[in-house]
C-alpha positions as CSV (number, residue, x, y, z in Angstrom):
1,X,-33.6,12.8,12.6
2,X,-36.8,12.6,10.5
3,X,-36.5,13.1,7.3
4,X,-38.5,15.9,5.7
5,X,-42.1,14.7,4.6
6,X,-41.3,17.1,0.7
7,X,-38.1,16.5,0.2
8,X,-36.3,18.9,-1.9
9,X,-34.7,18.0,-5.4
10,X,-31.0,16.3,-5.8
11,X,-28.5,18.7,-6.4
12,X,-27.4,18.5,-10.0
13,X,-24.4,20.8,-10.2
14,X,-20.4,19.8,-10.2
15,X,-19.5,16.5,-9.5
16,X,-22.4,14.1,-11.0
17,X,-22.1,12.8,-14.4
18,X,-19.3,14.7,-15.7
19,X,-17.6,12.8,-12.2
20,X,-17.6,9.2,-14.5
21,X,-14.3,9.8,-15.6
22,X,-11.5,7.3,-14.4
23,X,-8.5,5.8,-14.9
24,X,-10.4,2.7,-16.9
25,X,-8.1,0.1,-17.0
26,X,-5.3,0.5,-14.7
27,X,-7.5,0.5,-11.5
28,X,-10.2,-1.6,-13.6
29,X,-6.7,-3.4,-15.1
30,X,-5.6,-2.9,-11.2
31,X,-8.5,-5.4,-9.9
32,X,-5.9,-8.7,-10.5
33,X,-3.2,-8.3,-7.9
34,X,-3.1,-5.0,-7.5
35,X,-6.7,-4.6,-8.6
36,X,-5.9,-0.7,-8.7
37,X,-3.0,1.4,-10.6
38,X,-0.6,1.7,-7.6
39,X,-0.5,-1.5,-6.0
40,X,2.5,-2.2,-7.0
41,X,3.8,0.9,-6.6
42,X,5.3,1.5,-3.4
43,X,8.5,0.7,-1.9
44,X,8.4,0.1,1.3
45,X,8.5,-3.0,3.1
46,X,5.4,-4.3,5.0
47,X,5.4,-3.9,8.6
48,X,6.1,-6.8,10.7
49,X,2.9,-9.1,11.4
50,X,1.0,-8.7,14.5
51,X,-1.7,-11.1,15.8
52,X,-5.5,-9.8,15.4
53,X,-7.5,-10.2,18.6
54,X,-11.0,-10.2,18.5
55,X,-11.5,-6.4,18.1
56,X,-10.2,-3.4,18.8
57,X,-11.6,0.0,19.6
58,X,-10.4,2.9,16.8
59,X,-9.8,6.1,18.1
60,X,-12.1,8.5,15.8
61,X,-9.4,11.6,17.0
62,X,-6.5,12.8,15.5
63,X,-5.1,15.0,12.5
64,X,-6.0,12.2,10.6
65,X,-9.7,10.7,9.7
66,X,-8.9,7.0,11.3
67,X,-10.4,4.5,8.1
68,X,-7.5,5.9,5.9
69,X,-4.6,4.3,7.6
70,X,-6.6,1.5,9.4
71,X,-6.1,-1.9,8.2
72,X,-9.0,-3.1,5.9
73,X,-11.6,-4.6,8.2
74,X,-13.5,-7.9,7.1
75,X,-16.3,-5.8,6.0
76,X,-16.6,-2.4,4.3
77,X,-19.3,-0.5,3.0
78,X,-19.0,2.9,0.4
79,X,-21.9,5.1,0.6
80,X,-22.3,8.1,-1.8
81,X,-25.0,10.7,-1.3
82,X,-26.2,13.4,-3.0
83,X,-27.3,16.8,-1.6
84,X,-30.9,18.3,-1.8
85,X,-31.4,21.2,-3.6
86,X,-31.6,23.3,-0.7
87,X,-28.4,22.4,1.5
88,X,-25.1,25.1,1.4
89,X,-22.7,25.6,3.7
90,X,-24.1,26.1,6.6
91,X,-26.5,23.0,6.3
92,X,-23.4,21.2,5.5
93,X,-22.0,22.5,8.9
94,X,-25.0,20.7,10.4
95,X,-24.9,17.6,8.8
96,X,-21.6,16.7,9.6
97,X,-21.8,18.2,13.5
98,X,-24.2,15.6,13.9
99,X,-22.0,12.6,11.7
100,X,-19.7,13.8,14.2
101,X,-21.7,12.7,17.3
102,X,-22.3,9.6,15.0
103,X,-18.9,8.6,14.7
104,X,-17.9,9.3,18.3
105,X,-20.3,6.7,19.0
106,X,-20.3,4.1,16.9
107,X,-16.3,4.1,17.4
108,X,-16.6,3.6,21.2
109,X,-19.6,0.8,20.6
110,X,-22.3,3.0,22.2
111,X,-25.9,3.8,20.4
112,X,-26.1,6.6,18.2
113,X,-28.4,9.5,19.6
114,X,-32.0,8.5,18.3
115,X,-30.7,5.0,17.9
116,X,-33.8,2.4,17.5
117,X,-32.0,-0.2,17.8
118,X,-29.3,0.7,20.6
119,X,-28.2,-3.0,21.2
120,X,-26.8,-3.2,17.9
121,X,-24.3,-1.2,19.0
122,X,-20.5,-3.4,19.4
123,X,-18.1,-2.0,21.5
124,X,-14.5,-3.2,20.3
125,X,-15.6,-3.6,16.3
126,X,-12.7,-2.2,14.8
127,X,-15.5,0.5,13.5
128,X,-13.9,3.4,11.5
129,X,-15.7,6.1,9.4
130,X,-14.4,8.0,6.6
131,X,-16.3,11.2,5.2
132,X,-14.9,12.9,2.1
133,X,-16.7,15.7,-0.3
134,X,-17.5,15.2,-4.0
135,X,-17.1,18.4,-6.6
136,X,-20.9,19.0,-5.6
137,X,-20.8,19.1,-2.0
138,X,-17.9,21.6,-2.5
139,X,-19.8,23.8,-5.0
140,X,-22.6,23.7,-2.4
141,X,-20.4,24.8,0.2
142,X,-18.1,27.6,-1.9
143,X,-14.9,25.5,-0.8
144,X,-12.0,25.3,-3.2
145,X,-11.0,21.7,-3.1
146,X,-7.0,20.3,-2.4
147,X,-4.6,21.2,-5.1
148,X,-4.8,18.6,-7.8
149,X,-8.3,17.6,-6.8
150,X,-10.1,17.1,-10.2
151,X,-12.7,14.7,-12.2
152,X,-10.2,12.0,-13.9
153,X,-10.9,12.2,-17.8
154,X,-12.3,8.9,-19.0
155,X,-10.1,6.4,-20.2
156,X,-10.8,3.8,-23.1
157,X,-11.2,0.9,-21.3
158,X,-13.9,2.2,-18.9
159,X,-17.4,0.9,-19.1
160,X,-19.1,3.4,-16.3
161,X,-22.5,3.1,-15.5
162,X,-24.5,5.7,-13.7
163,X,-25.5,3.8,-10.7
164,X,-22.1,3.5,-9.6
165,X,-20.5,6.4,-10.2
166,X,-20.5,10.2,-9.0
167,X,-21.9,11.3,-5.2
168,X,-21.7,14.6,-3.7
169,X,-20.5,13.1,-0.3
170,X,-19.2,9.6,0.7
171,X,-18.7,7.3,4.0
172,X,-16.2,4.5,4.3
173,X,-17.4,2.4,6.7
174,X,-15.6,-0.9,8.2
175,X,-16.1,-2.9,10.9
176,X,-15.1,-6.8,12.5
177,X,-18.4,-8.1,11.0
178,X,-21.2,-6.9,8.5
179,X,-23.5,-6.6,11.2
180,X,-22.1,-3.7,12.8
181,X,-21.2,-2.2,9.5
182,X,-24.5,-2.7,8.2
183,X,-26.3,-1.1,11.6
184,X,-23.8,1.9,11.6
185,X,-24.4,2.7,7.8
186,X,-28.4,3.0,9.1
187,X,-27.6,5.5,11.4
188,X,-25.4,7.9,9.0
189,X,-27.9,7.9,6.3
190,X,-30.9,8.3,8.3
191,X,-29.5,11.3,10.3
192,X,-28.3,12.4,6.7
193,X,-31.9,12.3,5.6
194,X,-33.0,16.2,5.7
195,X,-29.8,16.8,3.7
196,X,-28.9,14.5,1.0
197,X,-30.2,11.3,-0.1
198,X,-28.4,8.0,-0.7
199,X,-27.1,7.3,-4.5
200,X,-25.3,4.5,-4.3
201,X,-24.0,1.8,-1.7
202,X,-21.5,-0.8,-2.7
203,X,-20.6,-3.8,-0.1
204,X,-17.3,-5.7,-0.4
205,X,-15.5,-7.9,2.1
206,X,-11.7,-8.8,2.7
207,X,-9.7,-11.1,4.8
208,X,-6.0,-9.4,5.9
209,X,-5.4,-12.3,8.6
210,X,-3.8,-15.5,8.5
211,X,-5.2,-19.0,10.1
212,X,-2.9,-17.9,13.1
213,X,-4.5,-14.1,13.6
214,X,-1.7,-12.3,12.4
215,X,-1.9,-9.7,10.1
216,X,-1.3,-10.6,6.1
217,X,-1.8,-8.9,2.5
218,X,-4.9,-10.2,1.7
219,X,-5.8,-11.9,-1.7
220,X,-8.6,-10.6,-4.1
221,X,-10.6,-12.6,-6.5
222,X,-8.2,-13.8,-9.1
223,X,-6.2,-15.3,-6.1
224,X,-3.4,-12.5,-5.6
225,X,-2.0,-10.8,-3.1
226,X,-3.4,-7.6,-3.7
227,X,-1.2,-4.8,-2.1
228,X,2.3,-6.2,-1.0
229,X,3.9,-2.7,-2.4
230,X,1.8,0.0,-0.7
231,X,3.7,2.8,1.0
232,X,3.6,1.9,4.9
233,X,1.3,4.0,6.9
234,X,4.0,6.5,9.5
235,X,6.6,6.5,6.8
236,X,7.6,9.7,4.8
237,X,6.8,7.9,1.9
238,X,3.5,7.5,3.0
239,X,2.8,10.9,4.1
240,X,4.6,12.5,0.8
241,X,1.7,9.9,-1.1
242,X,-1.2,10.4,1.0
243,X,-1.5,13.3,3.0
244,X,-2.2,17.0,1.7
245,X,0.3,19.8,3.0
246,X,-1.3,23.5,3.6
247,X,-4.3,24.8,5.0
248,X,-7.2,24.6,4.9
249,X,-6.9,20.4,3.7
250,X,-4.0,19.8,5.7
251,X,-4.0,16.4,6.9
252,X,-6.6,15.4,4.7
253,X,-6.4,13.6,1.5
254,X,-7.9,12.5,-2.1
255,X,-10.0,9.0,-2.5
256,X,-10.8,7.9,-6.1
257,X,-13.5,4.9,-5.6
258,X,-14.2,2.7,-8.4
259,X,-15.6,-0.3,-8.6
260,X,-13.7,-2.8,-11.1
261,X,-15.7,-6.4,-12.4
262,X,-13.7,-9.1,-13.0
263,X,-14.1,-12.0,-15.5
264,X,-13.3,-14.9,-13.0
265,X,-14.0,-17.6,-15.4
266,X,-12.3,-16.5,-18.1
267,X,-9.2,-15.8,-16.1
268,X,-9.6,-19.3,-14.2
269,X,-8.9,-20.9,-17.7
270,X,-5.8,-19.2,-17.8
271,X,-2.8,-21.0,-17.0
272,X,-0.5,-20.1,-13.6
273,X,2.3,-18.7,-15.8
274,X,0.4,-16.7,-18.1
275,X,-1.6,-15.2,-15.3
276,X,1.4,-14.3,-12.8
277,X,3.1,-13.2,-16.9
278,X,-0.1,-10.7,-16.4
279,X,0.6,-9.0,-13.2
280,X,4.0,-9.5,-13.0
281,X,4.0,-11.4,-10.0
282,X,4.0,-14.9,-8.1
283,X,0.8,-15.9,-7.0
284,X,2.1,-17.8,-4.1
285,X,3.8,-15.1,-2.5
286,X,3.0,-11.9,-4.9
287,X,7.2,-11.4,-5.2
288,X,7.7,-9.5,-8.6
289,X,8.8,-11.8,-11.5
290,X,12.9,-10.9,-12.3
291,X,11.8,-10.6,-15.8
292,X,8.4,-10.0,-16.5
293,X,6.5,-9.0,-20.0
294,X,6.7,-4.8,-21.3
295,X,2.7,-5.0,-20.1
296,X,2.9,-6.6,-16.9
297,X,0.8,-4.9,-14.2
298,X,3.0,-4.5,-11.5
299,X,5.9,-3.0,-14.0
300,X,3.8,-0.4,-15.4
301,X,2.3,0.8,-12.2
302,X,5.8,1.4,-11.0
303,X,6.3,5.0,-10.4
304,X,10.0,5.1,-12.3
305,X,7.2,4.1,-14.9
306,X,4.8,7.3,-13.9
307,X,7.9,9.6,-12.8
308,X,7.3,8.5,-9.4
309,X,4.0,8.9,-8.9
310,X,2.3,6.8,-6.6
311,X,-0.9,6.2,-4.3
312,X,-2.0,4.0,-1.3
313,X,-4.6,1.5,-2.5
314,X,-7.0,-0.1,-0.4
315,X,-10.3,-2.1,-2.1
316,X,-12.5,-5.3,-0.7
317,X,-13.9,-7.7,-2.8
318,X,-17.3,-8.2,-3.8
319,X,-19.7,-10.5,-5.6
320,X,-23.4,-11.1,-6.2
321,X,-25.7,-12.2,-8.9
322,X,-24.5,-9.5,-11.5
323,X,-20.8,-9.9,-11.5
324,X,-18.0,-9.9,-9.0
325,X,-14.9,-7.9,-8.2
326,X,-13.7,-5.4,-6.1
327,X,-14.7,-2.5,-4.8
328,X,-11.0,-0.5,-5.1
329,X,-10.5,2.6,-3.1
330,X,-7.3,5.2,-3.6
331,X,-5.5,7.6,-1.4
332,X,-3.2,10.4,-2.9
333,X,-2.7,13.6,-1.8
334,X,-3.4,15.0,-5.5
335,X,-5.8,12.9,-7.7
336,X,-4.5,14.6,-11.0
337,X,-0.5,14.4,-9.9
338,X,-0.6,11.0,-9.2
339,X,-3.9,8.8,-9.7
340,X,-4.4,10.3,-13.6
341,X,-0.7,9.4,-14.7
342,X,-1.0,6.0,-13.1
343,X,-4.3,5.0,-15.1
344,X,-3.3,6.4,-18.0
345,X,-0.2,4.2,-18.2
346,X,-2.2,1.4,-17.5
347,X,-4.9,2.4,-19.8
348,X,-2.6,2.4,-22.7
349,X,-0.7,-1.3,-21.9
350,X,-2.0,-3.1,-18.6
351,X,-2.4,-7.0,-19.8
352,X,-5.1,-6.9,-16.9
353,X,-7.4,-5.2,-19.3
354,X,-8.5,-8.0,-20.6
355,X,-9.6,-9.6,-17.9
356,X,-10.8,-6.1,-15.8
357,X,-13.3,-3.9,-16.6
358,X,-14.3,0.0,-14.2
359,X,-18.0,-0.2,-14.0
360,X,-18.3,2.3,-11.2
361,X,-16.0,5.9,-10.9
362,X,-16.2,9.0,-8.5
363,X,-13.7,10.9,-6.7
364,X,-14.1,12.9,-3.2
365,X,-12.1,15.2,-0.7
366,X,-11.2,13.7,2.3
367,X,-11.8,15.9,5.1
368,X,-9.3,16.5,7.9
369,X,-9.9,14.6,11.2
370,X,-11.0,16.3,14.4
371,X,-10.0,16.1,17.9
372,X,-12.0,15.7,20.9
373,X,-14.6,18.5,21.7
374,X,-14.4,19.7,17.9
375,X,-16.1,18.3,14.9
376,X,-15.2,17.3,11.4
377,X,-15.0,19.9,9.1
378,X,-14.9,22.8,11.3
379,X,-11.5,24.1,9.6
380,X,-13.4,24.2,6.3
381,X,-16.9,24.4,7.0
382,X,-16.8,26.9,10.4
């Protein structure tokens, strides 16, 4: 789809500047072994490992959007958009029939429709796409977002900047290899073009196998296993965390995205001790420390800490000539029940602030998924 030779203005309503607020520290302070609030804040055990062939093919169907509960592909790209001026609800409708299409494809390895460059197309990728709404995209569209959906207030440790925050609509996408991420990114923004615009686009990376194949808790920057606690995904935990209950959002969910730099070398002068005496965990196997400091990481992101909040974290690493650190992503069924009271705690305390700092904030509404012969967004946009 061309896009439109006068394009019409950015849409400047809800969900753009006033979006920069974020729990600063705690996901910023989360970056170093939990390198979000609630890493360490489930309690459920990790699922056995199981060896990673060379690719697999993701179902886009189900009640579910697929990237959510997917394990964290070696490469991930977050897009943000904003709408033009001119798009409501019912050029929303359109947009997201045709993502739909998109999706179908790219899941299954075949060429998007319009596709220039069809043999870029990888069948067995491990591709996933994940669409969610920002406060503008939902103004635009006269929805009323999932309870508890809501900007986070800013926090005192944040340092946001403007090029890496806000978005009226986002896409997670993840493939095997950056090839097929980067190629399947091309096609949702071009057939995006005649209604929104890209903002921003942060790429990040992460390894979740071992030498053997199997499936591990991958390690971010600082060197820690970053995400041993999470809730598991087709537990009750997980779906009282994640997953919002009642029409219309049913089965849909709540992503915060921030993006959290990391002083690596001031950290790398730090001894072993005082840097696990930070998290509150081992950096050889991330086990919690039996008696770690009042301002460990992992013991104030404990939900007995946050009465019992918690989220399901997900973030990939990143680094470039500016700085370096991870890209952190978080699923909760309501941002202000259980994101906000997590950041805040870690706001307050989390030794990690020293060493963490959010440079990049915005939150979205996770639509639904779809099933075969529908589309996504047809129980809030038809």
């Amino acid at each position: 789809m061309a896009e439109p030779e006068t394009p019409a203005p950015a849409r400047r309503g809800i969900g753009r500047r006033g979006f920069l607020g974020y729990a600063g520290s705690a996901v910023a302070g989360a970056a170093a072994g939990a390198a979000g609030g609630a890493a360490w804040g489930g309690t459920a055990e990790d699922p056995a490992p199981a060896r990673v062939g060379l690719g697999a093919e993701v179902t886009p169907y189900g009640a579910h959007q697929a990237g959510v509960t997917a394990p964290t592909p070696t490469v991930v790209e977050v897009v943000a958009l904003d709408l033009l001026e001119t798009v409501d609800r019912d050029a929303l409708g359109r947009l997201f029939r045709v993502w739909t299409g998109d999706i179908e494809a790219l899941a299954t390895g075949r060429p998007t429709p319009g596709d220039t460059e069809p043999w870029l197309a990888a069948a067995r990728a491990d591709v996933t796409v994940t669409v969610g709404l920002g406060p503008g995209a939902l103004a635009a569209a006269r929805v009323d977002p999932p309870v508890g959906f809501e900007q986070v207030p800013p926090m005192r440790h944040d340092r946001l900047e403007d090029r890496w925050s806000g978005g009226d609509l986002v896409l997670v996408v993840g493939a095997r290899d950056g090839t097929t991420v980067a190629h399947a990114v091309r096609q949702l923004v071009r057939d995006a073009a005649p209604f929104a615009r890209q903002r921003w686009r942060q790429a990040g990376f992460w390894n979740g196998v071992d030498a053997d194949g199997r499936r591990v808790t991958g390690r971010n920057l600082f060197g820690q296993v970053d995400g041993t606690a999470n809730p598991v995904p087709g537990t009750d935990a997980f779906d009282q965390a994640v997953w919002v209950v009642g029409p219309p959002w049913a089965g849909g969910t709540t992503l915060v995205v921030r993006r959290i730099a990391m002083d690596l070398d001031t950290w790398a002068t730090l001894t072993r001790d005082k840097q696990e005496q930070a998290v509150g965990r081992r950096l050889d196997d991330g086990e919690r420390l039996a008696e770690p400091r009042p301002d460990a990481h992992a013991r104030l992101a404990l939900p007995m800490e946050n009465a019992g909040a918690r989220i399901f974290r997900k973030g990939v690493s990143y680094a470039n000539a500016e700085d370096s650190g991870l890209v952190f992503m978080s699923y909760q069924a309501s941002v202000a029940g259980q994101f906000v009271p997590i950041q805040r705690s870690l706001d307050r305390a989390d030794a990690l602030n020293t060493w963490t700092t959010a440079i990049g904030s915005a939150v979205f509404a996770v639509l639904p998924g779809f099933e075969r012969g529908d589309w996504l967004g047809s129980g809030i946009l038809g």
